[in-house]
Structures are given as structure tokens and as C-alpha cells.
Phi, psi and omega in degrees: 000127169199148189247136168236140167252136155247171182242149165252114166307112175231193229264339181287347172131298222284208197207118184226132208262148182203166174250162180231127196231133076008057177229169159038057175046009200256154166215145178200152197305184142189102164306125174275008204077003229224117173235127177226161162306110235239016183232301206242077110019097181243134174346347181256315192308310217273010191245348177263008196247327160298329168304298223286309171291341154267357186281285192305335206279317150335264183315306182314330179288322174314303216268333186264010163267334140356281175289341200240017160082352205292313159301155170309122167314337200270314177310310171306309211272033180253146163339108172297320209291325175294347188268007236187317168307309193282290191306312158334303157305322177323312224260338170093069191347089169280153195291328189264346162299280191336321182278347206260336180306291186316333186292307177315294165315319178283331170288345169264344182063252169237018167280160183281126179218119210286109191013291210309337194268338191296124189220167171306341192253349174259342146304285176330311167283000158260340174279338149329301169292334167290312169321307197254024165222004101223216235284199199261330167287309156312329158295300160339290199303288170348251185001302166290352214240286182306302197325299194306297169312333185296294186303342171289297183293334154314284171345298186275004164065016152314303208225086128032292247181115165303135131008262182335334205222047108270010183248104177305136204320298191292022170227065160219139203280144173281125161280155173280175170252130211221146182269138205238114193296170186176136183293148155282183166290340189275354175258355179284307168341274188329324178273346187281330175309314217293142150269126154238205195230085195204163177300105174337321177297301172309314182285330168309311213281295158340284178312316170327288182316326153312327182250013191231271186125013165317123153298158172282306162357310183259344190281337186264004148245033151341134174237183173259005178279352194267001175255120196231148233206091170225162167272115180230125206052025195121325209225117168301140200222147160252131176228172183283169124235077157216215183240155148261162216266314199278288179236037179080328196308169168285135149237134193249106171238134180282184182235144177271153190313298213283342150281336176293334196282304219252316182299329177281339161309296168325303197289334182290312207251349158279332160341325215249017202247155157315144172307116176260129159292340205271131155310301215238047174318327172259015159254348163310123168321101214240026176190151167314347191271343140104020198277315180295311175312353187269316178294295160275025124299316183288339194280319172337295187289326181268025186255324188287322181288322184298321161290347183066036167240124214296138195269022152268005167231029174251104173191166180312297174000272180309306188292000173253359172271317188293307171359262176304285181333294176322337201259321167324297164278015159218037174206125167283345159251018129322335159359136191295334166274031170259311186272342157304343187266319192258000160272351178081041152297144168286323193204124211284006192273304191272021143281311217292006189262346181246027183276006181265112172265167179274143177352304222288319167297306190317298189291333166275318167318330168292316201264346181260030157290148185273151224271195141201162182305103172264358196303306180244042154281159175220093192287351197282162189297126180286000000 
């Protein structure tokens, strides 16, 4: 075991102090941030090169209370993954845990694998592993999503030290910036068209979510008590009244006519159905395994096909996405904090991803500048 400080020569002149650690056979870097001057030494330089020797002097301290058991010992040596299962469970295996635990399972596969092993080089090699069964964002979310469980275990004095925040800042995956399909009103036309052969429900629920901007989460235990029927200004409205399942919120939303459509069809058509609280009873989620949600994905893709639209973009997703778009371009009180309100954002940064119009808005915005005369301009160079 052993923490050392070095210096990294950089182009600039300077000197950037890094750590080089050694434990449990493994070694891997921690950049301090910490730059001095590498000729002429000035009083800041020399209180930044004693912070850096206590910075080291810190981990090496980590790591040998570490070794001598000063934590519980049994705890380090417990399973992270089974500690990590257990976190999940808290969270009501939300979906985005569930991919990242299966993801997880597989990657230790059926050895046991114990606090004591968890390292900045054994993060990397799981982000590794993610890179290739998906995409560089998702990997991101995981990633943050264990980051969370890390901190958890800190907390509870398992574990000294998160992993995760020894894996240097310029080695941490990025988000990209991705293009997030979303539908028109005219392909939406098109799929309402298409006939297959899939449960009637699945397209009412889907089609909500297009006209709502519902996650699947909130559209399939969707209830009929959370839908209120009130007069505002004069004029009757169906509005949302429920928590979201992703972030808890309260949300109060009006409905759009073409949900409002489909919500009175639904009302028309539980009459003749067993009684239900669910608007959409045969898409309600009715377990962690996540089996219906499995079923309508296979009705999706034979619905996308039968439409000729790659059923890699026919999902809740594409339809909360169609949303936020449709509503943008096709209102002038679209404005991204209007569809951030109706999307239950917390924070208008994660509407900004629908802030990319499609071509089509781009090329009418272009034709509508106004022309001017060129016929007796006199363009030639003076």
C-alpha cells in the first residue's frame, strides 16, 4: 500500500500535483487541481504544494484505517451488489436503478463483490462495461445513480470514501448532446390510422401520453380519481391532478382536447368493463418485473412496423418528447417555461434539450423576413 505525490509537467510551464496510489494490488491516479509554478516558487505556490502533501498525507490515513479494520470490518467485506439491491428496493425499483443493478449483476457475475475491492479502477471498468451494451448517456445516468448508493454507504460508515470522487474530473464521462425523436402532429395522424392488431388500450394510453406529456410511469396507474372536470373563466376543462412517480411532485395540468377525447372514450367504454380506479386498467403495472411494460413494448414495435416507423423510436419516451415539441411549434404560448411547467420539471435546464426545432419551423422563420428591392440597388464594389 502506498500514496505518493507527483508532479505532472504541463505545456504551460507549470507543475500539477497528482496522487499515484497503490492498495489491494490495484493503482490508480487522483488529480489535485493544484498548480504551482515549476521555476520561481512564490508563497502561494509553496502553501499550495503543503496543501497537496496534506491531501496525500489525508489518503494514505484513509487507506491505512482501512486496513486495520478502524471500520467495521464485516461490513467492508459485505457484498456491494447485494447493499445496492436493498438501495433499490427503497426506491420502489424505479427503472432507471433496475437497468442500472441488472447492469451490475452482470457485470460482477457470481463472485461476491466486497466494499474493500470498490476502487476508482474498478469504476472505470464498469463504465467500460456499460459503454458497450448502451448508449454514453445512459451509462452517465448509472453511473450517477451508483455515485448515489456510494454516498449512501459512506453515510452509514461502510466504506471512508466514495470510489467514485477518486475517478478524475477529466476522466468522467460527459453528457452528449442527442437528438430526442419526437413525432409530428402529421405522423401521429398516421399511426392512429395504421390498423394492427394490439390491445386498444395500449394505443388510448400511448396517445395520452402524446397529448399529456405523461411518462409511463404516471400514465399506467393513471387513476379516475386524479382527473377533475372544473370551470375556468368561464370555460370547462379536464385537468391532472397527481404526484409523479420520477419526481414526487404534486402536479395540477389542463388536458389537451385530443386527451380529453380519448379520456371520454375510456369513460364510455369502462361502463361495459369491470370496475376499475385505472383509466388504462390493462396496462397497469401490476409488478417489479416490469412484465406489462415488456408486453407493450413488443405491441409498440408491431404497431411501428405495420406503420413503416422504425420501432426503435415508438416508445413513452418518443411520446413525451412529441409533446414538449408539438407544443412548442405549435403555440406561441409554447415558451420553454410553460412546457417545463407541464412537463413537472423542477428545473427548466432539463427542458433545454427541446429547445432544437425541427427544419421545418427553422425554414418558415427564414421565409418569414422581409424581402427588400434589388432591381435599382447598386451592389457594385466602390
Amino acid at each position: 500500500m502506498g500514496v505518493k505525490l507527483r508532479e505532472k509537467q504541463l505545456s504551460s510551464g507549470q507543475i500539477s500535483f497528482y496522487l499515484d496510489i497503490y492498495h489491494n494490488k490495484t493503482r490508480w491516479y487522483e488529480f489535485l487541481d493544484i498548480h504551482i509554478h515549476k521555476n520561481r516558487a512564490s508563497q502561494d505556490d509553496k502553501e499550495k504544494k503543503r496543501l497537496a502533501q496534506e491531501i496525500r498525507a489525508k489518503r494514505e490515513h484513509e487507506l491505512i484505517v482501512e486496513d486495520n479494520g478502524l471500520n467495521d470490518r464485516k461490513k467492508k467485506l459485505a457484498c456491494f451488489v447485494l447493499f445496492f439491491e436493498d438501495y433499490v428496493k427503497e426506491r420502489n425499483n424505479n427503472g432507471l436503478y433496475f437497468g442500472i443493478l441488472r447492469n451490475l449483476q452482470k457485470f460482477a457475475g457470481k463472485q461476491p463483490v466486497p466494499f474493500a475491492k470498490l476502487s476508482a479502477v474498478w469504476m472505470k471498468d464498469l463504465e467500460r462495461y456499460l459503454l458497450k451494451r448502451v448508449s454514453n448517456n445512459t451509462t452517465l445516468r448509472y453511473l450517477k445513480a451508483l455515485n448515489g448508493a456510494l454516498n449512501e454507504a459512506v453515510r452509514r460508515r461502510i466504506i471512508n470514501r466514495n470510489p467514485w470522487h477518486d475517478v478524475p474530473h477529466n476522466q468522467r464521462l460527459k453528457m452528449q448532446d442527442v437528438f430526442r425523436n419526437a413525432f409530428t402532429i402529421e405522423q401521429l395522424q398516421l399511426l392512429a390510422n395504421t390498423p394492427v392488431d394490439i390491445d386498444k388500450q395500449i394505443k388510448q394510453a400511448y396517445f395520452f401520453s402524446c397529448f399529456t406529456g405523461l411518462r409511463w410511469s404516471d400514465v399506467n396507474p393513471l387513476r379516475w380519481d386524479e382527473i377533475i372536470v372544473k370551470e375556468v373563466e368561464g370555460e370547462e376543462g379536464y385537468y391532472l391532478y397527481f404526484e409523479q412517480e420520477k419526481t414526487e411532485g404534486i402536479e395540477y395540468l389542463p388536458v389537451s382536447e385530443s386527451a380529453v377525447e380519448i379520456l371520454k372514450e375510456r369513460q364510455i367504454e369502462a361502463l361495459l368493463e369491470e370496475k376499475s380506479p385505472y383509466v388504462f386498467p390493462r396496462v397497469k403495472e401490476t409488478s417489479s418485473a416490469k412484465k406489462v411494460y415488456q408486453k407493450v413494448g413488443r405491441a409498440l414495435k408491431k404497431w411501428a412496423e405495420a406503420a413503416e416507423i422504425d420501432p426503435k423510436k415508438l416508445h413513452f419516451h418518443s411520446a413525451r418528447h412529441s409533446f414538449a415539441t408539438n407544443v412548442l411549434e405549435s403555440s406561441a404560448e409554447g415558451d420553454l417555461y410553460t412546457v417545463s411547467k407541464l412537463l413537472g420539471h423542477k428545473d427548466i435546464s432539463s427542458t433545454q434539450i427541446y429547445a432544437k426545432v425541427r427544419d421545418k419551423r427553422k425554414q418558415a422563420a427564414v421565409k418569414a423576413l422581409p424581402k427588400i428591392n434589388f432591381t435599382n440597388a447598386n451592389l457594385n464594389v466602390v
